[in-house]
C-alpha positions as a printed Julia matrix, in Angstrom:
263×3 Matrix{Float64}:
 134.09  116.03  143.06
 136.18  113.61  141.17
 135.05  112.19  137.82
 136.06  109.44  135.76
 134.25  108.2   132.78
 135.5   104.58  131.38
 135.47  104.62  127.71
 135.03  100.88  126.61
 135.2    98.76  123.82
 131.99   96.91  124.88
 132.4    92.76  123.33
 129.06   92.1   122.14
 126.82   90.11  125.02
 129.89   89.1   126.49
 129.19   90.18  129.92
 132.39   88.15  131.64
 134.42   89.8   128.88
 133.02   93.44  129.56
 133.38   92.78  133.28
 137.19   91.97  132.96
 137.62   95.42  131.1
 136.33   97.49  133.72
 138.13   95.94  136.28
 141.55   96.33  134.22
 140.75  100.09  133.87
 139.98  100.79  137.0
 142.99   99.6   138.19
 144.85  101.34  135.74
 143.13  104.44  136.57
 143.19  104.11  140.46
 140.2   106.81  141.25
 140.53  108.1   145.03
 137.87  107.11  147.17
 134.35  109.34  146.4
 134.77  109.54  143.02
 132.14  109.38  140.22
 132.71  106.97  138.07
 130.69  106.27  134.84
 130.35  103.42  132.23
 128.48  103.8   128.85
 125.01  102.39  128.19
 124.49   98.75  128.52
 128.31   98.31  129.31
 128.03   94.56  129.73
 126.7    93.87  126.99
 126.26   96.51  124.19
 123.16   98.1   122.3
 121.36   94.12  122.15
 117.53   93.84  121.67
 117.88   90.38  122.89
 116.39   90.72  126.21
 115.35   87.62  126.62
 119.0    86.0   126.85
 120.61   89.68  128.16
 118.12   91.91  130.4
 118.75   90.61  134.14
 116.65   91.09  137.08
 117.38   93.33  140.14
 120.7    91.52  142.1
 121.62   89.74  138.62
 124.97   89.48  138.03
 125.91   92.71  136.68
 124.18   94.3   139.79
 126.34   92.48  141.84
 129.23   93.13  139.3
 129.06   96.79  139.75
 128.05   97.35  143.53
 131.57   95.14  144.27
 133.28   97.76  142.12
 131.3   100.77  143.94
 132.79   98.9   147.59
 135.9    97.93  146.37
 137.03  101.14  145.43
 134.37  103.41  147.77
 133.28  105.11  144.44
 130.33  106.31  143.18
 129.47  104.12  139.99
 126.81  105.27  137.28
 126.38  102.62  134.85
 123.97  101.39  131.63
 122.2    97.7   131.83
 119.01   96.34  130.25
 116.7    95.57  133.61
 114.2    93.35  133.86
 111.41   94.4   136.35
 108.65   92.61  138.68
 106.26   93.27  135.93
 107.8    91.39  133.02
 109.0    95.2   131.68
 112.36   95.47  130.51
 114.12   98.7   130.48
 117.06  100.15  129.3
 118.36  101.94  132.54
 120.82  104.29  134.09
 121.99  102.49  137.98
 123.29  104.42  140.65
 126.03  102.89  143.57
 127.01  104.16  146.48
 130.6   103.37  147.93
 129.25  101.08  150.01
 127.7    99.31  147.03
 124.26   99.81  147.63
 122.1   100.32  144.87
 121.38  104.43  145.49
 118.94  105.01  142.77
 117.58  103.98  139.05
 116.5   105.8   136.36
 114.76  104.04  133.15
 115.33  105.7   129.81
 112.54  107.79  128.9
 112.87  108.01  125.0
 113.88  104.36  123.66
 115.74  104.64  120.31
 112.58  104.12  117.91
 114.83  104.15  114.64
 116.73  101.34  115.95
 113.34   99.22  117.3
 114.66   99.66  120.9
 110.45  100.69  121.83
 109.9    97.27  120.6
 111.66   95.93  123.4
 112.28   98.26  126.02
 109.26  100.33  127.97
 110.07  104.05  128.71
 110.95  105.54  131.9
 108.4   107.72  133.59
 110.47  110.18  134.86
 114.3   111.86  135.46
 116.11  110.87  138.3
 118.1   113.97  140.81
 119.85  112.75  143.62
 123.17  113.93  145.81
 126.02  112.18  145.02
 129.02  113.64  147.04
 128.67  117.41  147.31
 126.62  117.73  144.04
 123.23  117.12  142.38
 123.59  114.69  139.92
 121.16  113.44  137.35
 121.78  110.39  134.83
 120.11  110.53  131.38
 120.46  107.68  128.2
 122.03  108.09  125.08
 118.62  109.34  122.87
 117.59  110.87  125.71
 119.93  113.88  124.72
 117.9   114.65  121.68
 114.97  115.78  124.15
 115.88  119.32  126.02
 113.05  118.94  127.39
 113.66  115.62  129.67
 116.96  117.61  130.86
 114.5   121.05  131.8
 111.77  118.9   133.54
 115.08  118.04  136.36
 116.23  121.74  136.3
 113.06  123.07  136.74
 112.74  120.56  139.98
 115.69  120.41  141.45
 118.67  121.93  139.47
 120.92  119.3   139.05
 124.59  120.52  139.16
 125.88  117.97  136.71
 124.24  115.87  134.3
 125.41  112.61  133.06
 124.59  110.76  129.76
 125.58  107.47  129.54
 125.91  106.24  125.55
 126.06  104.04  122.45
 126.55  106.92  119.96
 127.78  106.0   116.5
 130.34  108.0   114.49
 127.71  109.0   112.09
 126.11  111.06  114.2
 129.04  112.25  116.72
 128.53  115.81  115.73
 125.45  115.98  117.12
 126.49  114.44  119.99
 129.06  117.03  121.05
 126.84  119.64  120.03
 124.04  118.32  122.13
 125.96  117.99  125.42
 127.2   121.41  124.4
 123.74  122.57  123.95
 122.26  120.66  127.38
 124.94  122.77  129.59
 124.46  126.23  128.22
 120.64  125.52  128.47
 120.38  124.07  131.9
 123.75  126.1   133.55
 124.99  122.74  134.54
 128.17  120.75  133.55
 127.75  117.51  131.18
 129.99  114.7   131.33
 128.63  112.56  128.12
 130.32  108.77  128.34
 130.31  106.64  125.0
 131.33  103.68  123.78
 133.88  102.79  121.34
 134.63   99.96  118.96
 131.92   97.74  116.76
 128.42   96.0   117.49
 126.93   94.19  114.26
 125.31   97.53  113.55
 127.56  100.22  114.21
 130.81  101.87  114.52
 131.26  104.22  117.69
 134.14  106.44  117.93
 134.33  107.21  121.6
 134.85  111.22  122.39
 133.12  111.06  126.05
 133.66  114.92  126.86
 133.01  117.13  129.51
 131.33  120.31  129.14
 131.22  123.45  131.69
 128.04  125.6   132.06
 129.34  128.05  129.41
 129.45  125.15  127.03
 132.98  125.11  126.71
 134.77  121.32  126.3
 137.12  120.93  129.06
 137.96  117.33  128.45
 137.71  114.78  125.74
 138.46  111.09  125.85
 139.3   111.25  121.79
 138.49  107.96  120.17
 141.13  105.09  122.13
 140.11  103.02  125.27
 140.56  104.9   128.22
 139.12  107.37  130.68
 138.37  111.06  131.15
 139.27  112.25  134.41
 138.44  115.57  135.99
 138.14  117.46  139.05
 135.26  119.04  139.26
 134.69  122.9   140.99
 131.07  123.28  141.58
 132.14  127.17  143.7
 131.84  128.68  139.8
 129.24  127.96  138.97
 126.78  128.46  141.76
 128.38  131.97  141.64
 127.4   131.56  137.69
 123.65  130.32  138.76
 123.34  133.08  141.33
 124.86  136.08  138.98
 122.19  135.23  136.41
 119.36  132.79  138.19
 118.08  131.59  134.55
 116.6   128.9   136.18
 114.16  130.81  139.03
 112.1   131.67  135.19
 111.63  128.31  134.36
 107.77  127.73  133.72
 105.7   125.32  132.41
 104.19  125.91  129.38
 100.5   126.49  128.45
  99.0   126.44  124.84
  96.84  128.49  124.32
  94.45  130.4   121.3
  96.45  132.94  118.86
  96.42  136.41  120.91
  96.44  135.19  124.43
């Protein structure tokens, strides 16, 4: 499978603007038909608490923004928007396209960024999403999510997703820990990691781009380094299902029971 992650300056609740920059990069970038392709968290608008004005229902325009892009190009697209639901609930979520631009799946972020008052504003996901795309399992995860090894085992231990994708905000502060992480979430979970961020400035923070790609030994393959652009790569999923079935890690998965001292 082909993979392109769009690393964006993202213009602050500017969702025409935002819109305009994806379309220019894809066109530089030209991805063949069935590729992945990936845009940071909340790409149309950036890391905003102002869902009121921002968070759009299901077929809003950014929906209908990014399934055109899915059919124009017959791509995959996995992309970050604040969603407002039936219920009143907005959530910070993950949305999966087709090529035909159907909406193929959602998944809701499960561990909103408390330090930043995000759980103030946006309700957690319930659950990871798995779901083919292509010839691969693919599950999407959000920015803070990462922190959490355990969101990333509760897929593996289901369904063993082939590649995981984390779609980001991540500030330079903390961009360490963010290679480190993805690093960390591939060796763990024998999977590759394609983490997509952000670059440029919100009123909060700085964000320094570096959307890398990470093989099941935890080796980085790619890096976007810190200018707009993209990280392309072909991905080879024949290695590592002879990886998986050399050393099954995964078939001893279990859930975990706590018990008295002893048992």
């Amino acid at each position: 499978m082909n993979v392109l992650g769009l690393q964006i300056e993202i213009a602050w609740e500017n969702k025409e603007a935002n819109f305009e920059t994806v379309r220019r990069l894809m066109t530089a970038a030209a991805p063949e038909k069935g590729t992945l392709v990936i845009l940071p968290e909340m790409f149309a608008t950036g890391f905003t608490m102002n869902v009121d004005s921002m968070a759009e229902p299901y077929g809003g325009k950014t929906e209908q923004f990014l399934s055109s892009l899915a059919s124009k190009w017959s791509v995959h697209v996995i992309a970050g928007a604040a969603m407002r639901g039936e219920n009143g609930r907005t959530r910070n979520k993950a949305l999966v396209f087709s090529p035909d631009g159907k909406l193929a799946g959602f998944y809701a972020k499960m561990r909103p960024f408390t330090p930043g008052g995000e759980a103030e504003h946006y309700a957690s996901g319930t659950g990871p999403l798995v779901l083919a795309l292509g010839d691969c399992t693919v599950s999407p995860f959000v920015c803070y999510d990462l922190r959490f090894p355990e969101l990333f085992r509760q897929a593996a231990g289901t369904r063993q997703p082939e590649l995981f994708v984390v779609i980001a905000n991540w500030p330079d502060k903390r961009i360490l820990h963010w290679q480190r992480l993805l690093q960390a979430r591939a060796i763990e979970n024998q999977a590759y990691v394609l983490g997509v961020n952000r670059i440029g400035d919100d009123p909060y923070y700085h964000y320094p781009g570096h959307s890398v790609l990470v093989d099941f030994n935890g080796d980085i393959v790619a890096d976007a380094g810190e200018q707009e652009g993209w990280l392309a790569a072909k991905l080879d999923f024949t290695p590592l299902r002879q990886y998986r079935h050399g050393l099954p890690f995964l078939k001893d998965l279990k859930p975990l029971k706590i018990g008295a001292a002893g048992e």
